[in-house]
Every structure is written in C-alpha cells, then in structure tokens.
ROVEX-927500 format. One line per 5 residues: number of its first residue (from 0); their letters; for each residue x, y, z of N, C-alpha, C. Coordinates in nm, 2 decimals, decimal comma. Example, Ala and Ser with C-alpha at 12.3 -4.5 7.8 and 13.67 -1.06 7.14 Angstrom:
# ROVEX-927500
0 = as = 1,32/-0,57/0,78/1,23/-0,45/0,78/1,32/-0,33/0,78; 1,28/-0,22/0,71/1,37/-0,11/0,71/1,29/0,00/0,79
END
This chain:
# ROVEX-927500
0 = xxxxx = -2,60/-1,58/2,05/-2,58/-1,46/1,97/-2,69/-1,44/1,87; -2,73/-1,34/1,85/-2,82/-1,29/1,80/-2,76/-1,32/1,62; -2,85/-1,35/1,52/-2,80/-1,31/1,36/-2,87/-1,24/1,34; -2,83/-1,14/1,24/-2,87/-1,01/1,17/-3,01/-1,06/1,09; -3,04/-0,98/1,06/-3,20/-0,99/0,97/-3,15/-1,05/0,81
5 = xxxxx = -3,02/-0,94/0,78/-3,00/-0,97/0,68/-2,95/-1,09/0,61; -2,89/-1,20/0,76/-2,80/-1,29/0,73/-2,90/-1,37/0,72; -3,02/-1,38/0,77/-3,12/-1,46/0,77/-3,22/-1,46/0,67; -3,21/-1,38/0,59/-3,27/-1,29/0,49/-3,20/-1,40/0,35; -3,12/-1,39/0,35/-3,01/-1,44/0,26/-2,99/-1,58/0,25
10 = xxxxx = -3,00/-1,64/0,38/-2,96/-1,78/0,37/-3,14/-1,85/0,36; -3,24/-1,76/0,37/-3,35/-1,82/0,31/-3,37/-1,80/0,17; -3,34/-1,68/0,12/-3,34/-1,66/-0,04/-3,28/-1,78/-0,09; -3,11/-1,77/-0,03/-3,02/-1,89/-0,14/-3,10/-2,03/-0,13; -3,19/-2,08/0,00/-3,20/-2,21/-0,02/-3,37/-2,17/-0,10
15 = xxxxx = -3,43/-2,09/-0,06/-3,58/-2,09/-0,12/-3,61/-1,99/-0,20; -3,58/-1,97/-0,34/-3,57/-1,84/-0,37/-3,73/-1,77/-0,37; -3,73/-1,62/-0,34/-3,86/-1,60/-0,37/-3,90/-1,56/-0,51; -4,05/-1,55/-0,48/-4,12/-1,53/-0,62/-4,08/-1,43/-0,70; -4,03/-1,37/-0,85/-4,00/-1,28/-0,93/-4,09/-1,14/-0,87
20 = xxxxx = -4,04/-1,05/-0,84/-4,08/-0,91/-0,79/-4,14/-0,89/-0,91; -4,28/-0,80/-0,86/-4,36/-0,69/-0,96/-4,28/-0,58/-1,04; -4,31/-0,52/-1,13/-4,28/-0,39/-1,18/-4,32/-0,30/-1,09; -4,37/-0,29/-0,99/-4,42/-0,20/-0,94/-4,28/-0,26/-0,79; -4,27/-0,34/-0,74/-4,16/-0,34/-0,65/-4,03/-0,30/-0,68
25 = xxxxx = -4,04/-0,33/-0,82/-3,87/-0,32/-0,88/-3,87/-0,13/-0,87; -4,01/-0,10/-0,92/-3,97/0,05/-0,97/-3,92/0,13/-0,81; -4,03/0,03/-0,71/-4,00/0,10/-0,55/-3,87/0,06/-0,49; -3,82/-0,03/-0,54/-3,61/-0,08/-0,49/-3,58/0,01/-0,58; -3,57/0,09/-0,73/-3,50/0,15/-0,75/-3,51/0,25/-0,68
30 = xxxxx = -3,60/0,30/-0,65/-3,64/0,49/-0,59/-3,55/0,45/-0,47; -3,55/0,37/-0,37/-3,54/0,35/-0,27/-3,36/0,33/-0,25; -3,30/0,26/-0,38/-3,12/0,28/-0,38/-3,11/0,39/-0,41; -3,17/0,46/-0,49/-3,10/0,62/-0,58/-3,09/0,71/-0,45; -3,26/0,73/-0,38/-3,24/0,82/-0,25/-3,16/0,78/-0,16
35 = xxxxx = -3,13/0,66/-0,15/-3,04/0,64/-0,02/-2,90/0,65/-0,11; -2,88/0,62/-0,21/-2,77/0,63/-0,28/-2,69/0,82/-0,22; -2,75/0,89/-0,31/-2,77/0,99/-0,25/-2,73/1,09/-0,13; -2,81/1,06/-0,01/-2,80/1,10/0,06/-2,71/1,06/0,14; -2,68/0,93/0,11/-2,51/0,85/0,22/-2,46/0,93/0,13
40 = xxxxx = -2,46/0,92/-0,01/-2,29/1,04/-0,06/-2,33/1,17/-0,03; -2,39/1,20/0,05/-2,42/1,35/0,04/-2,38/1,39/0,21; -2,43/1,30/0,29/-2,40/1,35/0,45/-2,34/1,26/0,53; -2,33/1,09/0,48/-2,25/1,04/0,50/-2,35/0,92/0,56; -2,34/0,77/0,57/-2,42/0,66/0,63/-2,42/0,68/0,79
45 = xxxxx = -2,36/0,74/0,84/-2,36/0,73/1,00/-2,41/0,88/1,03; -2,51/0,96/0,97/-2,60/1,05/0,96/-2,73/1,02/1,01; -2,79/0,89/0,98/-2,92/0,88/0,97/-2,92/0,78/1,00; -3,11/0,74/1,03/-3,12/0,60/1,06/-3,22/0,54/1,00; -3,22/0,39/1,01/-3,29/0,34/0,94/-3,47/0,42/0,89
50 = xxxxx = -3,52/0,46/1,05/-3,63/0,47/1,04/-3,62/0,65/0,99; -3,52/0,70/1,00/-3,51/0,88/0,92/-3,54/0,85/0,74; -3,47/0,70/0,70/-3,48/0,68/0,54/-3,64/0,68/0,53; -3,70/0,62/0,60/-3,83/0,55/0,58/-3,93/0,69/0,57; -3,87/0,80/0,66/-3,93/0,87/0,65/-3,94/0,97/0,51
55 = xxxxx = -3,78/0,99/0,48/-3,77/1,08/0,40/-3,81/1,00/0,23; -3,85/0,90/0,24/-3,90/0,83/0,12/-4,07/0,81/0,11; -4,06/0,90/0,21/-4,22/0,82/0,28/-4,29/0,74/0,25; -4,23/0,66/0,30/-4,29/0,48/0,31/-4,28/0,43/0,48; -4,38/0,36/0,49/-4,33/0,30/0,63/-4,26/0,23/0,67
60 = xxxxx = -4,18/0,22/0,78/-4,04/0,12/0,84/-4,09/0,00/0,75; -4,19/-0,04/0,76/-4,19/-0,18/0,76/-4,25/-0,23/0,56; -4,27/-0,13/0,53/-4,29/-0,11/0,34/-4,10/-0,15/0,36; -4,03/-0,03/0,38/-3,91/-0,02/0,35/-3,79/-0,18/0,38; -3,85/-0,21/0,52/-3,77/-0,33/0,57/-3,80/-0,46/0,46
65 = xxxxx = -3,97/-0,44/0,38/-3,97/-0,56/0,29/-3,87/-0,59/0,20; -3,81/-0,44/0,19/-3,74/-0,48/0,07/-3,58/-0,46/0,13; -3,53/-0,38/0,19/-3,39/-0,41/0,27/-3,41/-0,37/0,42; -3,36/-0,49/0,51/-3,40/-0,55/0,61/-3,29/-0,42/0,77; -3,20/-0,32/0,64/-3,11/-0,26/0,69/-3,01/-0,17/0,66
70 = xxxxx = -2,96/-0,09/0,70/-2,88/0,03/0,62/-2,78/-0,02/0,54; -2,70/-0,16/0,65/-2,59/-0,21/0,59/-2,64/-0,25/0,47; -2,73/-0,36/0,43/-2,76/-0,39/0,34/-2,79/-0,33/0,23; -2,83/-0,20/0,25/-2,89/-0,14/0,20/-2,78/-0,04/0,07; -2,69/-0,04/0,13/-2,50/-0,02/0,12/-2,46/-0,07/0,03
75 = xxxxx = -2,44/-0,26/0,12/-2,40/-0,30/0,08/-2,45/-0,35/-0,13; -2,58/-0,32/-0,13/-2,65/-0,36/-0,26/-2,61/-0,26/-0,37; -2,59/-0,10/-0,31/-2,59/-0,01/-0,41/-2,37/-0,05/-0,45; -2,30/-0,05/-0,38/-2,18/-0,11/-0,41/-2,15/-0,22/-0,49; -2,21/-0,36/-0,44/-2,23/-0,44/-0,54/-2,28/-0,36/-0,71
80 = xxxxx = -2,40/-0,36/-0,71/-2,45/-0,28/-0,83/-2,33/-0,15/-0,93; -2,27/-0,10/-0,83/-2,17/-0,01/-0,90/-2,04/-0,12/-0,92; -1,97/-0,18/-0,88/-1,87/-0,25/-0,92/-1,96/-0,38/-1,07; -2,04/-0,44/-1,06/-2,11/-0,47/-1,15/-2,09/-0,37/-1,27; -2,17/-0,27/-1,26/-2,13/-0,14/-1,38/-1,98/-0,16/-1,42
85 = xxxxx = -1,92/-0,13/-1,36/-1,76/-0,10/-1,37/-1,68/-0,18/-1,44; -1,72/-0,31/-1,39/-1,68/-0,45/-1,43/-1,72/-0,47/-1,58; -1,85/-0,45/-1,58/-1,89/-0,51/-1,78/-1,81/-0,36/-1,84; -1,83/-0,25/-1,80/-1,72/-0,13/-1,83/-1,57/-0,19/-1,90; -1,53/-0,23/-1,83/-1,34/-0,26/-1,82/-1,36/-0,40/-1,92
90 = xxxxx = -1,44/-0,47/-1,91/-1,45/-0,62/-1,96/-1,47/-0,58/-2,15; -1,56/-0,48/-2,17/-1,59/-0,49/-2,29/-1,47/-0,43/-2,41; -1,36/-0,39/-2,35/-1,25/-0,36/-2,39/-1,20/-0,51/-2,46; -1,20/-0,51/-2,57/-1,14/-0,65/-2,63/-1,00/-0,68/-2,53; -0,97/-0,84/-2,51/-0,85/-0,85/-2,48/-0,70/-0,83/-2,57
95 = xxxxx = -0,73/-0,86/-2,69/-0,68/-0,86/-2,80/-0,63/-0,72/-2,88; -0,73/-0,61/-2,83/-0,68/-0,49/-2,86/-0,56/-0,44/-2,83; -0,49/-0,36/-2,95/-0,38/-0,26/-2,92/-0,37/-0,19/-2,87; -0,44/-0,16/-2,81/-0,49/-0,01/-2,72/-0,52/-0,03/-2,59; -0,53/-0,19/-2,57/-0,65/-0,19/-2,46/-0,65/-0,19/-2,32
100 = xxxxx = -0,52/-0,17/-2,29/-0,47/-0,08/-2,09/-0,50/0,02/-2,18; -0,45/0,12/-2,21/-0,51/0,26/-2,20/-0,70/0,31/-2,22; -0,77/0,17/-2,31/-0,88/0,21/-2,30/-0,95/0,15/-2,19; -0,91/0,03/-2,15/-1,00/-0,02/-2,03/-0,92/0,07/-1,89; -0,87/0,17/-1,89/-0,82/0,21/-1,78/-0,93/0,38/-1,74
105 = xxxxx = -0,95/0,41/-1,92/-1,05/0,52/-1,97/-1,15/0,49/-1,94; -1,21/0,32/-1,97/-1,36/0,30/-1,91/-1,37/0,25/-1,80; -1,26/0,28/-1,68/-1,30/0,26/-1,57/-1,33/0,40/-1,51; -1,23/0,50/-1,61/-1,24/0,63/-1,56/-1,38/0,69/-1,55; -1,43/0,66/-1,67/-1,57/0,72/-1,70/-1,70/0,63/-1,64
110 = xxxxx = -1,67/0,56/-1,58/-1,79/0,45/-1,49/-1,74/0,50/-1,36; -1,64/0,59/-1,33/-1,62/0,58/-1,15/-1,67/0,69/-1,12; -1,68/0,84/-1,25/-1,61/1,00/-1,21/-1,75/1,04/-1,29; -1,74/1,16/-1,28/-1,87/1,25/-1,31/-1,80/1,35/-1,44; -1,85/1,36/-1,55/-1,84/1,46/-1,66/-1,70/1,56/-1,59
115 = xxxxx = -1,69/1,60/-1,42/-1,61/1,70/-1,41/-1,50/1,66/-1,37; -1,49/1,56/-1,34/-1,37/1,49/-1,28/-1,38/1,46/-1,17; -1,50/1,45/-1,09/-1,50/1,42/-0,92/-1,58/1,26/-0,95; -1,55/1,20/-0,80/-1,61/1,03/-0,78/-1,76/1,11/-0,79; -1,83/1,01/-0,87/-1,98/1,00/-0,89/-2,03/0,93/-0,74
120 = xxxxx = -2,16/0,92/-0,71/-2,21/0,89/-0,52/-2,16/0,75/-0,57; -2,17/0,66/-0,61/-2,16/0,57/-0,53/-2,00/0,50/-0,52; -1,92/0,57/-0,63/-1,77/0,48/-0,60/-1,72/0,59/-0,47; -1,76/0,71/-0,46/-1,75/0,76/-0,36/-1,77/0,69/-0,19; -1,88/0,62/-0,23/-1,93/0,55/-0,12/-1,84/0,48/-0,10
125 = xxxxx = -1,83/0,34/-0,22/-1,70/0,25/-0,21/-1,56/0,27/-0,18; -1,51/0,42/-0,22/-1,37/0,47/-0,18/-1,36/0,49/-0,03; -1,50/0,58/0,00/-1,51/0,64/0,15/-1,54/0,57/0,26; -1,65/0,46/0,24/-1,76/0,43/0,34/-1,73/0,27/0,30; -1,68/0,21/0,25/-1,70/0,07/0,22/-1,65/-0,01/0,35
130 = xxxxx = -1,58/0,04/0,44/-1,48/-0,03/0,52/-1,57/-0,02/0,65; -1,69/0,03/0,63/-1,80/0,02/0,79/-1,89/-0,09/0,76; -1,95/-0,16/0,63/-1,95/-0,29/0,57/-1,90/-0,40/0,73; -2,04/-0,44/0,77/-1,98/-0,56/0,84/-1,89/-0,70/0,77; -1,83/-0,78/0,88/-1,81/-0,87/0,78/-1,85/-1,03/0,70
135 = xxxxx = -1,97/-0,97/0,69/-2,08/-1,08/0,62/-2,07/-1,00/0,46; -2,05/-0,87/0,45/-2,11/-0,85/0,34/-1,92/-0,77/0,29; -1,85/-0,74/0,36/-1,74/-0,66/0,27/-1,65/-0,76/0,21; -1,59/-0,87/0,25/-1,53/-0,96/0,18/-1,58/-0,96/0,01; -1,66/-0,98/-0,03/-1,76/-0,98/-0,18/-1,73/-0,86/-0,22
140 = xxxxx = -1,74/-0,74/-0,15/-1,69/-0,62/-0,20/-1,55/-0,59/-0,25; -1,49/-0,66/-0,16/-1,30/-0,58/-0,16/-1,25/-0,70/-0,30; -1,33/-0,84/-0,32/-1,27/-0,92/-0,41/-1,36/-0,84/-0,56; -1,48/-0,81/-0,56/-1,53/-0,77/-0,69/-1,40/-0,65/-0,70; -1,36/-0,54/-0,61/-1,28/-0,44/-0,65/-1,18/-0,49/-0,67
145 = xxxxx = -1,07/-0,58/-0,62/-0,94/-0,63/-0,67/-0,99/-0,71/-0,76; -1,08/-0,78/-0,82/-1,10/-0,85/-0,96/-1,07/-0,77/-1,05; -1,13/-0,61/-1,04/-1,11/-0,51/-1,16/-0,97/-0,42/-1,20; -0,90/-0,47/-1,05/-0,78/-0,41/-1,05/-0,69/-0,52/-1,14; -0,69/-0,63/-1,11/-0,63/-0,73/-1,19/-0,67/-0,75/-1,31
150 = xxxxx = -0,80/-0,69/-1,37/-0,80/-0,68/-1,50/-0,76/-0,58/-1,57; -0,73/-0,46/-1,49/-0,66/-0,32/-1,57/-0,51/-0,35/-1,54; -0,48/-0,36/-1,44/-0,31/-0,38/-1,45/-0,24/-0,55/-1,37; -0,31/-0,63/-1,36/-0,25/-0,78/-1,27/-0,17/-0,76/-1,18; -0,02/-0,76/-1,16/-0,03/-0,76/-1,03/-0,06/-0,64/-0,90
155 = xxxxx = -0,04/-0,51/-1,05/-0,04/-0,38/-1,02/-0,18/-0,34/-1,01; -0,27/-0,37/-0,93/-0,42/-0,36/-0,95/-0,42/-0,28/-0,86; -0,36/-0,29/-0,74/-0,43/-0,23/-0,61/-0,36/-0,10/-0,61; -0,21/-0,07/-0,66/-0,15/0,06/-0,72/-0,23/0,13/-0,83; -0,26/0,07/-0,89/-0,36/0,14/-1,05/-0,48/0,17/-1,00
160 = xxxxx = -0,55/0,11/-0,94/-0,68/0,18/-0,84/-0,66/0,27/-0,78; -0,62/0,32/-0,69/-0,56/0,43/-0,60/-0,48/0,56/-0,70; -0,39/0,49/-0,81/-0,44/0,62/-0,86/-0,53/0,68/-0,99; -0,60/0,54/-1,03/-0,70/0,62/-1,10/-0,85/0,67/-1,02; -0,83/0,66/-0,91/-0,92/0,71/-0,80/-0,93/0,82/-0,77
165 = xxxxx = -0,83/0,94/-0,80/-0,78/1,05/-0,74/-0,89/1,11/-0,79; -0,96/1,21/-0,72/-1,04/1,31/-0,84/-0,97/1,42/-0,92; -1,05/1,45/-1,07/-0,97/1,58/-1,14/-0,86/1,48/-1,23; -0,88/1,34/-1,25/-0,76/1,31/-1,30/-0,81/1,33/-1,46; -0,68/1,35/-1,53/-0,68/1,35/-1,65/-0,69/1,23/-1,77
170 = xxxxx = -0,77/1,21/-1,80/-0,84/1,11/-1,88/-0,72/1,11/-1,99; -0,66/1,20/-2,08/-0,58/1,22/-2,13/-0,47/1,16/-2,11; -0,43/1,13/-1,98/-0,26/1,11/-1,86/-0,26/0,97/-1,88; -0,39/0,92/-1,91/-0,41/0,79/-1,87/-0,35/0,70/-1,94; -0,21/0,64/-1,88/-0,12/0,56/-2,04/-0,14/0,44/-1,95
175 = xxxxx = -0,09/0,28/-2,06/-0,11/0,20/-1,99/0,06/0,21/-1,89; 0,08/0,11/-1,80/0,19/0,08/-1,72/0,28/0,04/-1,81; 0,44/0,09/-1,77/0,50/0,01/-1,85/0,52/-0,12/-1,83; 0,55/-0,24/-1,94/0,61/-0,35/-1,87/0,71/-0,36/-1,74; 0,73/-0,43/-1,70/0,81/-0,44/-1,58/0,94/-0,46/-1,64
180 = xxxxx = 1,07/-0,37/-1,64/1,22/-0,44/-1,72/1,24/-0,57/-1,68; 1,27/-0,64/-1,72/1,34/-0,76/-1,70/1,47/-0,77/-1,71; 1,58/-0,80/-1,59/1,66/-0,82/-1,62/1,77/-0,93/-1,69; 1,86/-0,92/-1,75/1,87/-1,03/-1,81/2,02/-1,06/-1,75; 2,02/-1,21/-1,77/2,08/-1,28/-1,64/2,24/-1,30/-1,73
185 = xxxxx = 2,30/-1,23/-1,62/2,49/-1,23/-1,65/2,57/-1,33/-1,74; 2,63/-1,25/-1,84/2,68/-1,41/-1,89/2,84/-1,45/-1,84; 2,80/-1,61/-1,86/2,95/-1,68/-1,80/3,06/-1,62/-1,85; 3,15/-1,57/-1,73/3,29/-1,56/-1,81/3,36/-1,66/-1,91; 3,44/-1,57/-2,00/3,47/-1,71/-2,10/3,54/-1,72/-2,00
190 = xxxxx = 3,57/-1,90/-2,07/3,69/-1,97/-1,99/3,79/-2,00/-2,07; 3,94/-1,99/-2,02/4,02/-1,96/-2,09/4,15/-2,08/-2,04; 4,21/-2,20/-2,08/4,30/-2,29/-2,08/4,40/-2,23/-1,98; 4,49/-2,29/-1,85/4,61/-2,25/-1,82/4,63/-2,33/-1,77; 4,74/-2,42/-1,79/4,86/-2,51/-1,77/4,84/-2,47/-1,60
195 = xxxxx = 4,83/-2,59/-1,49/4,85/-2,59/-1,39/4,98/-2,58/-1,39; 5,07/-2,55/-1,20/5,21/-2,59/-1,21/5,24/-2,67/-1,18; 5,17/-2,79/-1,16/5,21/-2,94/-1,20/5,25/-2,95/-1,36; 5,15/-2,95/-1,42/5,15/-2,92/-1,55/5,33/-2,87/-1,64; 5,32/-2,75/-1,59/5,42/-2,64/-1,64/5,55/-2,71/-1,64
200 = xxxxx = 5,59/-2,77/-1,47/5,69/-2,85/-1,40/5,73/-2,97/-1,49; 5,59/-3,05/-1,52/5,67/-3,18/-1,59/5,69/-3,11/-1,73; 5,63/-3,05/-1,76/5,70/-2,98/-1,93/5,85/-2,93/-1,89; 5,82/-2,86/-1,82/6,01/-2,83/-1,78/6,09/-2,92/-1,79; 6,06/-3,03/-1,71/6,16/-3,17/-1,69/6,14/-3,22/-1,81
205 = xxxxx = 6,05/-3,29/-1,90/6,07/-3,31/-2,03/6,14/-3,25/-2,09; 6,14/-3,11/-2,12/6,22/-3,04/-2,22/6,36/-3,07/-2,15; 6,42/-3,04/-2,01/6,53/-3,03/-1,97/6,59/-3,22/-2,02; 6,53/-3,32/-2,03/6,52/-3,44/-2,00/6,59/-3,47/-2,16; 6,54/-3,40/-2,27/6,52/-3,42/-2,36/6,68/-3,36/-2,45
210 = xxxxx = 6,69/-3,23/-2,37/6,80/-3,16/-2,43/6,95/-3,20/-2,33; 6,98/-3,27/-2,24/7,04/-3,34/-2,16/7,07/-3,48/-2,25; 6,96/-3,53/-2,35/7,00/-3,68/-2,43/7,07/-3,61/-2,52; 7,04/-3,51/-2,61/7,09/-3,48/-2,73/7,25/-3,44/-2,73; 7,26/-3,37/-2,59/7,42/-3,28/-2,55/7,54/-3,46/-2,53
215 = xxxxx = 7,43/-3,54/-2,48/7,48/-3,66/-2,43/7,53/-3,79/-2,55; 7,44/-3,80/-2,61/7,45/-3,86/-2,75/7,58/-3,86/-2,85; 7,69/-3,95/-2,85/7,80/-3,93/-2,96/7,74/-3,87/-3,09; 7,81/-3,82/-3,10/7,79/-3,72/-3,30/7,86/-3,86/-3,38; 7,77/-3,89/-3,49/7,77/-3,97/-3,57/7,89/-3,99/-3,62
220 = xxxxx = 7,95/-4,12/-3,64/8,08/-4,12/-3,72/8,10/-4,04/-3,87; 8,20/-4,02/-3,88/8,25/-3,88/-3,99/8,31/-4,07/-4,08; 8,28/-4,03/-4,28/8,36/-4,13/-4,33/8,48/-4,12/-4,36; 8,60/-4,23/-4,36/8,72/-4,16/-4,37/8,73/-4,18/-4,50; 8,84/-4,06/-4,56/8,86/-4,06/-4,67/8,96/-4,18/-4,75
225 = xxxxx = 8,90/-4,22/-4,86/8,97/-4,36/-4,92/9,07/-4,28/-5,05; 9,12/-4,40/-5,14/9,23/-4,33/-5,19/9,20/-4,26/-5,28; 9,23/-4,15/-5,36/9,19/-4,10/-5,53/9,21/-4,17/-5,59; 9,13/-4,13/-5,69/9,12/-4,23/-5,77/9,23/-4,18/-5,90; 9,26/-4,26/-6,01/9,41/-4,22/-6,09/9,28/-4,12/-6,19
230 = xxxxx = 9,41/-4,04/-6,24/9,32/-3,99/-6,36/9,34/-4,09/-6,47; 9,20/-4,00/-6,56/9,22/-4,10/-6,68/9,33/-4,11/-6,77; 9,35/-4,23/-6,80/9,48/-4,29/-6,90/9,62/-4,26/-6,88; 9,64/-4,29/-6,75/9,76/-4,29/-6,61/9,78/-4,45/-6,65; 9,94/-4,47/-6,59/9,97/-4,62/-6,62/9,93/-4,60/-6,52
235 = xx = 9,87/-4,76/-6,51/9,84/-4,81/-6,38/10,01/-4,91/-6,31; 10,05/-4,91/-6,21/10,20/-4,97/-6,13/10,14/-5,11/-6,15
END
C-alpha cells in the first residue's frame, strides 16, 4: 500500500526536524492558507485541484508541494490554526471569574462568526468540510474541538457547540448553562415502636395472671374488738 506524501512528510519532520523557514517562506505559507482558506469557503474543497491552486496563486505545482505536499493537508493546517485561535480565545477567560461561562462562551462567539453573525471561512470549513479529513489527520481535529467544548460547558460541550454554531446567534442570548438540579435523596421514614402480637399476648396474660392472684388472695384479717375501757373514776368490781 502506497503512504500519502503527507504521512511521510510528517514522520520525517517529527524524527528530523527541518531548518527554521525564511521570512520570505513564511510570508509564501501565509498567502498560500488565506487563498486556499478562501476559496474552499467560498466553492467548496471538492471544486478544485491541487494543480487549479497552484495555478490560481501562481506558483508552480512543485513551489506549492514544498510547502503542502496536498489539499488534505493543506485543510487540514488551516483547521488546526483556527481551533488554536479559538482555544487561547476561551482559555484567557480567568477560571475564577464570576462571569466566566457567559464570557468564554462570548469569546468563542467572536473567534468563530464575522461582525454579522455568519461562520467566518474557516470554522465554516470546520463545521462543513471537516469530516472529508482523512483519517491520519481528523482525529487531532475532532479532539482540539471537543477540548473547547469541555472548557465552555464539561460534559455539555458537544450540546453547547452546536448551538453556539448556529449562524445570526445573539451574542446577547448567550447565558451560561444552568447547573444540572440535583436531586436530593428521600428521607427514611420515621420509625415508629409497635408491640408485636407476641408481645401484646404475653402482656395480656400477665395482666389476666396478675388480677386472677389479687380476686384469689384472702382480704386481710379485720381486728376484733376488745373490751372498753371504764370511764374515769368508775369503781373498779
């Protein structure tokens, strides 16, 4: 099986990196993302081809291949670069702040969308076009995007993306999520004493046990009466 240019591209960089690019190469990779930036948001990446870019930048295939070896690549770099943006965006929001889901939710708004409310070209790209990304290079993509989702809402990242994605959205609307309720867990019934009828039964028999000795029991001798006594200064017989 054949490997891509770019995969080969890559795995020589990571082990040998090359020499620091000129100002003059950097200024030719930026011209070279912006137009292609561009015109994929404009007619779409499955419009053109490698050698139509080369043309319309006019540079030769092989000026152009020095520096991306391919469309995907070529893609894939302006994506990375915009989620990078996005990311120091949302991150500079203190974590500590009172405010700060509704403001880092605001500076992801204003890093994605244009002054009018529509996706700017390249999160456009990322909304629209990210998912034609072979899979050498879209893995890296879909985790930098759920990293940012998890820093605006945690578990709710991939819900909060989708809808602060919508175009026309109101910058204003933008509140943070509520907490999630928590419900709070049932309390034990009281518990309340009751005499089994085991219980009940021998209390019965005691009491019955008890008032059966007393009905049973002789009543105490009565004293009999002895003789009067004389009154005072009576002959005595």
């Amino acid at each position: 099986m054949r490997i891509p240019v770019r995969i080969l591209r890559a795995t020589a960089d990571n082990r040998h990196p090359p020499p620091p690019p000129t100002a003059r190469t950097r200024e030719r990779e930026e011209r070279i993302l912006a137009v292609n930036q561009t015109i994929m948001a404009e007619h779409g990446p499955e419009t053109f081809t490698f050698a139509d870019l080369a043309l319309t930048l006019r540079i030769d295939r092989a000026t152009l291949r020095r520096h991306f070896p391919d469309l995907e690549s070529l893609l894939g770099k302006i994506l990375r670069r915009h989620l990078n943006r996005v990311t120091r965006a949302v991150a500079e929001i203190h974590p500590d702040d009172p405010d700060r889901d509704k403001k880092r939710r605001s500076a992801y708004h204003n890093a994605t969308h244009t002054p009018l409310g529509g996706l700017n070209e390249a999160h456009l790209l990322l909304i629209r076009n990210r998912e034609m990304l072979p899979d050498d290079l879209l893995p890296a993509i879909e985790a930098s995007r759920l990293n940012i989702g998890s820093i605006l809402a945690g578990p709710l990242g991939e819900q909060t993306l989708a809808e602060l994605d919508k175009p026309g959205l109101d910058t204003t609307r933008i509140e943070p999520a509520p907490p999630p309720v928590r419900a709070e867990p049932p309390k034990p019934p009281a518990i309340t004493y009751s005499p089994g009828k085991a219980t009940l039964l021998a209390r019965g028999r005691a009491t019955a046990a008890a008032n059966f000795r007393a009905l049973a029991r002789p009543p105490p001798p009565q004293a009999r009466p002895g003789p009067c006594p004389a009154p005072a200064g009576a002959a005595t017989p």
